[in-house]
N, C-alpha and C positions, 0 to 999 in steps of 0.2 A: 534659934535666934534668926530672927528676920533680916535679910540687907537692905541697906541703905543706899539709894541711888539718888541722885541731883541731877538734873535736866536745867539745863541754863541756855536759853532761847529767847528770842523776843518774840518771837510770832503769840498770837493772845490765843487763840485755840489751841498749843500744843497741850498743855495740861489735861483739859478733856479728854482731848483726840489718847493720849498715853495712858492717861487712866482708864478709859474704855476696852483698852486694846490689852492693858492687863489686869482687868479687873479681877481674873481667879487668882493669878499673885498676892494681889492687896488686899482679897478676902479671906484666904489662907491663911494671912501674916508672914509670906514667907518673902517677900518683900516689901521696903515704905520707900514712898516717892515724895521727893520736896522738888521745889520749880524755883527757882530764879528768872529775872527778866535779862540780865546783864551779869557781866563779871564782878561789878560794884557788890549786889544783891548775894553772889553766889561768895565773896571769900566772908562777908557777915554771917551768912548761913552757914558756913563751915566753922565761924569763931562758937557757934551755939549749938554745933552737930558735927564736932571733932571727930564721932564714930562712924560718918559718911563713909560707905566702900567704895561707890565708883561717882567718877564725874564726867558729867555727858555734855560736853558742850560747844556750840553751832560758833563757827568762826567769827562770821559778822555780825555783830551786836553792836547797839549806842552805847557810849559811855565808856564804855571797858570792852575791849573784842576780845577772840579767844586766845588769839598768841600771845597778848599780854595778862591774861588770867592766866595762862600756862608759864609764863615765866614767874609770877607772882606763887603758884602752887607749888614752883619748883622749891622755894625756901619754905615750906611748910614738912618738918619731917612728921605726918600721918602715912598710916598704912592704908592706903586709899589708889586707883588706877584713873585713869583721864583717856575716856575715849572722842574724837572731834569728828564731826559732821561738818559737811559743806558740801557745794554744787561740784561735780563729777567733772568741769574741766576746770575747778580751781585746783588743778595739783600740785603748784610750786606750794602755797599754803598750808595744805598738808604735810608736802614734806619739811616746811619748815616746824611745825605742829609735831611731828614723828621728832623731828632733832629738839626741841623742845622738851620730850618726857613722854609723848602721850605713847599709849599702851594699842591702840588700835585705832581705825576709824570706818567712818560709811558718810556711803554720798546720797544726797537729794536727790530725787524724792524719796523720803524713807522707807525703806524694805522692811516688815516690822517682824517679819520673817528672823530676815537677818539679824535686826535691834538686838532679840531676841538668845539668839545663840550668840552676839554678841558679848552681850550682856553676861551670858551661864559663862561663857568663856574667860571672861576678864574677873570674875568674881569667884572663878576657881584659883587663878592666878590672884586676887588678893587675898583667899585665902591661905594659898600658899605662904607669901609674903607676910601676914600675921606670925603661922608657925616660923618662920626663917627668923622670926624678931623675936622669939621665944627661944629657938636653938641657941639663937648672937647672946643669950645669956648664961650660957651654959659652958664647959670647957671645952667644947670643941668649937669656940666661937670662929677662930681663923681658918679653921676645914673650912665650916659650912660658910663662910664669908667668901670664901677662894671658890665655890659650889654656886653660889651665889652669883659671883660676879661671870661667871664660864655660861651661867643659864641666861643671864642678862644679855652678852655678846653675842649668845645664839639667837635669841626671839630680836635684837636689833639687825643683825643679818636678816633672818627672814623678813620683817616687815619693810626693809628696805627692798629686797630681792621682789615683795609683791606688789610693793607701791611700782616698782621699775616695770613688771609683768601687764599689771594692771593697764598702765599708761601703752603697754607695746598694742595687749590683748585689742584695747580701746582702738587705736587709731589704726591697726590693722585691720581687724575686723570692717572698721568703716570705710576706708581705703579700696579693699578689696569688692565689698559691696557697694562701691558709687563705682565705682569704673564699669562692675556687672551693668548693674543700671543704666549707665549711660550707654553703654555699648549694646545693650538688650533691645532700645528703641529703633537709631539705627538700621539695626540687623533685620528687625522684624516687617521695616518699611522695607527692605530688599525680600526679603525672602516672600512678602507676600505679592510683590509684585514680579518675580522671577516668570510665575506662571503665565502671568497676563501677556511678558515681553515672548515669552516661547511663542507662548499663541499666534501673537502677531506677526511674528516671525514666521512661523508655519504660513500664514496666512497669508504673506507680502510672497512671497516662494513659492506659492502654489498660483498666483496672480503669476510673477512671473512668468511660470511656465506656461500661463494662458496664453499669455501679450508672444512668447517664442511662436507655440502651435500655429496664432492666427499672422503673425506678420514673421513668417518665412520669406525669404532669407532675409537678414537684417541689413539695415541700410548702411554702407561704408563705416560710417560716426558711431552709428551704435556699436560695430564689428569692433572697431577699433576700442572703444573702451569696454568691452567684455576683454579684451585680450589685455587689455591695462590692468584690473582688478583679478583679473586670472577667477574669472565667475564661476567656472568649473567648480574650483577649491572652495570657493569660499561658501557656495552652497553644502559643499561639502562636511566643511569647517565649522558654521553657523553653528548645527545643533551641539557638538562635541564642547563648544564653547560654553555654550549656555547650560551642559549638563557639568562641565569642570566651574563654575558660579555657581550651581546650585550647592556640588558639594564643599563647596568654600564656604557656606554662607552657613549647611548644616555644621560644619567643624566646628566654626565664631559661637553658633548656638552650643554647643559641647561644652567649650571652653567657656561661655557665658553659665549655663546652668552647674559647673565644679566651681566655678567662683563663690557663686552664690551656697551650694551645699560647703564649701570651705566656710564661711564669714557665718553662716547662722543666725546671722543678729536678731531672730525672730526665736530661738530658740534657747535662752538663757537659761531653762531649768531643765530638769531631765527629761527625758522624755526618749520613746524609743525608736534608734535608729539603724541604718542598714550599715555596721563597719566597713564593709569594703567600700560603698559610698565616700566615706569620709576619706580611706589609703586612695583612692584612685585620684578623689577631686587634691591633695597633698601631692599625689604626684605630677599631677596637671600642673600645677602654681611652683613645683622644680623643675617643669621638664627639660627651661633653657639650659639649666645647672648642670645637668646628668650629657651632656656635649661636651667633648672635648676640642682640645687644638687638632687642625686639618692633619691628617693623613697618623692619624691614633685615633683607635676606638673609641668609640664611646662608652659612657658604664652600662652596661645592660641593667637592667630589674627583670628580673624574675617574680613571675607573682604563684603563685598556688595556697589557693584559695579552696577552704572547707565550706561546706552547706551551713550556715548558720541561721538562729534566730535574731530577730531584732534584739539588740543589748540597750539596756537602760543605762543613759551618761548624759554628761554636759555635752553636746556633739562639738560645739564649738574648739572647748577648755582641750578635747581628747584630737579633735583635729592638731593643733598647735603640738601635745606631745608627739605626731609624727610628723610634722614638718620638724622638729628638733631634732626625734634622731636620725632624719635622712638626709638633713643637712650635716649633721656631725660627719655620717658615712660617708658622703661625698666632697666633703671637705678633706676626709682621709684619704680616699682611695685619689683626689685627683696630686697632692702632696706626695703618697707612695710612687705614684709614674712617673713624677720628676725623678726617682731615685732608681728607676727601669730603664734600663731600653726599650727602643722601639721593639725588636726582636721579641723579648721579654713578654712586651706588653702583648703581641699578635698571638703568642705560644700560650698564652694563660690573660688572657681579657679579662676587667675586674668589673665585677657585680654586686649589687646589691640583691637579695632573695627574700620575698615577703611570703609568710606562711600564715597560716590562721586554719583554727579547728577549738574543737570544744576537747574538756577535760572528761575525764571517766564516767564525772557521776554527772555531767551535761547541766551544770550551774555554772561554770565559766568560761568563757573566750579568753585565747591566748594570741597573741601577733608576736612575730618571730621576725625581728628583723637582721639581717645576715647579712657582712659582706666579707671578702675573701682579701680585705686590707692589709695592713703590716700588724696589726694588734696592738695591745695595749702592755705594758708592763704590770707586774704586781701591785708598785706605788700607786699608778696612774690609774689602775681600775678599783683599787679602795678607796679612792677619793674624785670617783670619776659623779658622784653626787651630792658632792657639798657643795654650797653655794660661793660664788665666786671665783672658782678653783678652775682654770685652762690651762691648756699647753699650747695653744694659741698665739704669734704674738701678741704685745700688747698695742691695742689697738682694732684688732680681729676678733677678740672672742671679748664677751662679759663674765662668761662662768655661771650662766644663769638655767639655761637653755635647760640641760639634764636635771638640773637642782628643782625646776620648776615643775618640770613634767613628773619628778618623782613624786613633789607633793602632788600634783594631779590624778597621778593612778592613786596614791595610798588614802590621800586625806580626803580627797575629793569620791571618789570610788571604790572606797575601800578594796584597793586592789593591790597589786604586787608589779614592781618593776625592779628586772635584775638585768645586771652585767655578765657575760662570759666572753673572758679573752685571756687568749695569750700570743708572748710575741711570736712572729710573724706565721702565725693562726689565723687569723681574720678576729671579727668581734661579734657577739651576739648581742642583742637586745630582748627579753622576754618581758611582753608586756600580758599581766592577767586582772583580769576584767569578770566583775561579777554580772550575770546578764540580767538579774534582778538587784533593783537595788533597797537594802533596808534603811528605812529615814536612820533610825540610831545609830547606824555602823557610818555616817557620812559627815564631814564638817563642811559643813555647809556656809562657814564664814568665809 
């Protein structure tokens, strides 16, 4: 049996443009496509195509817009999903869309990629939602109702958790790359003129020493202001100066090009990248963080680092899961030294230790993140990846960080991300990473 999908849009080319893009669906039979102009159009078309599975539709519309098609859908009991489209910074309307009912969404311009696995995704969930309407008939209606509503509270957590992600991912990512930017031009007008100033410099210096040779001994006036400026020194001094600016200027460039390999924003699909690239540029953008208060250590990181291949990933999506768990680390380790002494802290200094190496059969990377903290309890490390869940005060954590990055490695990379702790053990982080990636093994939503 074919599905039934409704696209409700005003734009007058979407029709074509969807049919064209799925034209082996529609000729298969294995999906039928209707179009509305407005939400008016679209609850008619449902009075005359009740069997409709999903509903696709674009916020701003004449007549009827999407949030009040979504409320009006809301009182129609069909087994049918509602996915909403709109421009990528309209996200309060989203999430009012998400509180609404709707089952997923995607932003303009359309990803047809995405549409796509959208679409398989949501229509596996009304298929689901078909059978759940068939169980509700059966004696064990209040199980599978109580089953029912536990799956419903999880998939509203997550979509909350990624609309909150999405909106971070968004304006960090850009944040990070306009500061690069703007700091990159700057720098570049110093650094290419560093040379020119040396030169002239050498060259005003070497005059000097001309104008000494021929106008021995110097005339009282001049005597006296060599000995004001201490000319000795400063001749001295000159080149030391202009070599501690040059390496000032390559640092700024350092710390300019890890901004940039952090943000990625040129790199949204996978594609293969150097990991330790991505740990170093994460540790660049904590380094203020890993400084402690004067006369206590600081955290050290330890790095040991394996010979690796380039790994296929989101570079961006996989940077963010180690900014999360180095901040969790460091959010521990700087908390346990208020519970130390000074003494304490000098006799045993707390660290964080990054490792990386491949696995046996040399199909995946592993990052090993390690610190020598207070640990976790048994409670606190079983639910150390649910979404929402800190020990945080409230106000300091979301509970998002670990819960995101999990879906990251697994859904996104078909990878694995595990906990090891115990209390006052320290904590591990095991992130594994497939360094090929297969399209089927990846959600790509």
């Amino acid at each position: 049996m074919s599905a039934k999908i409704m696209f409700v849009d005003d734009e007058t080319d979407l029709k074509s443009l969807i049919t064209q893009k799925f034209r082996k669906q529609i000729r298969a039979e294995e999906w039928q496509l209707f179009f509305a102009h407005n939400g008016v159009q679209a609850l008619e078309k449902l009075k005359e195509r009740p069997d409709i599975d999903i509903v696709v539709t674009d916020l701003n519309m004449p007549e009827m817009d999407g949030i009040t098609l979504l409320s009006k859908l809301n009182q129609i009991n069909l087994p049918f999903k509602t996915i909403v489209i709109s421009a990528y910074d309209d996200l309060k309307n989203i999430r009012n869309a998400m509180n609404f009912g709707a089952f997923d969404f995607l932003t303009k311009p359309i990803d047809f990629q995405d549409l796509e696995i959208t679409l398989n995704k949501t229509l596996r969930e009304v298929q689901q939602l078909k059978e759940n309407q068939h169980l509700r008939q059966s004696e064990a209606w209040a199980r599978e109702q109580a089953e029912h509503l536990h799956y419903s509270l999880q998939d509203l957590k997550k979509t909350q958790a990624q609309l909150i992600q999405t909106a971070k991912m968004a304006s960090l990512g850009q944040v990070v790359a306009g500061i690069a930017h703007e700091i990159n031009n700057p720098v570049n007008f110093i650094y290419g003129n560093i040379s020119h100033v040396s030169d002239y410099i050498q060259d005003l210096l070497h005059l000097l020493q001309l104008y000494q040779q021929q106008y021995t001994p110097p005339t009282s006036e001049i005597q006296t202001e060599i000995e004001a400026i201490d000319l000795e020194f400063l001749i001295a001094d000159l080149p030391h100066i202009m070599a501690s600016m040059k390496g000032g200027v390559d640092r700024i460039q350092k710390i300019v090009l890890s901004l940039r390999n952090f943000s990625r924003l040129d790199e949204a699909h996978i594609k293969p990248v150097d990991i330790h690239q991505g740990i170093k540029s994460s540790l660049m953008i904590l380094q203020n963080r890993l400084h402690t208060r004067a006369a206590r250590p600081d955290i050290q990181v330890i790095e040991d680092y394996s010979a690796l291949p380039l790994v296929e990933c989101y570079a961006a999506e996989l940077n963010q899961v180690f900014i999360n768990i180095l901040s969790n680390a460091i959010d521990a380790l700087k908390e346990y030294n208020k519970q130390r002494s000074l003494e304490d802290i000098r006799a045993c200094p707390l660290a964080i230790t990054i490792r990386t190496f491949l696995l046996e059969e040399n199909s995946r990377v592993v990052i090993q993140i390690l610190d020598n903290g207070p640990g976790m309890t048994a409670d606190v490390k079983d639910r150390i990846f649910e979404p929402f869940f800190t020990t945080k005060p409230v106000g300091e954590g979301t509970g998002l960080g670990l819960y995101i990055s999990y879906q990251i490695v697994l859904e996104k990379h078909g990878g694995a991300l595990k906990c090891f702790s115990e209390e006052r053990q320290g904590a591990e982080f095991w992130i594994e990473i497939p360094i090929r990636q297969t399209r089927g093994a990846l959600d790509l939503s």
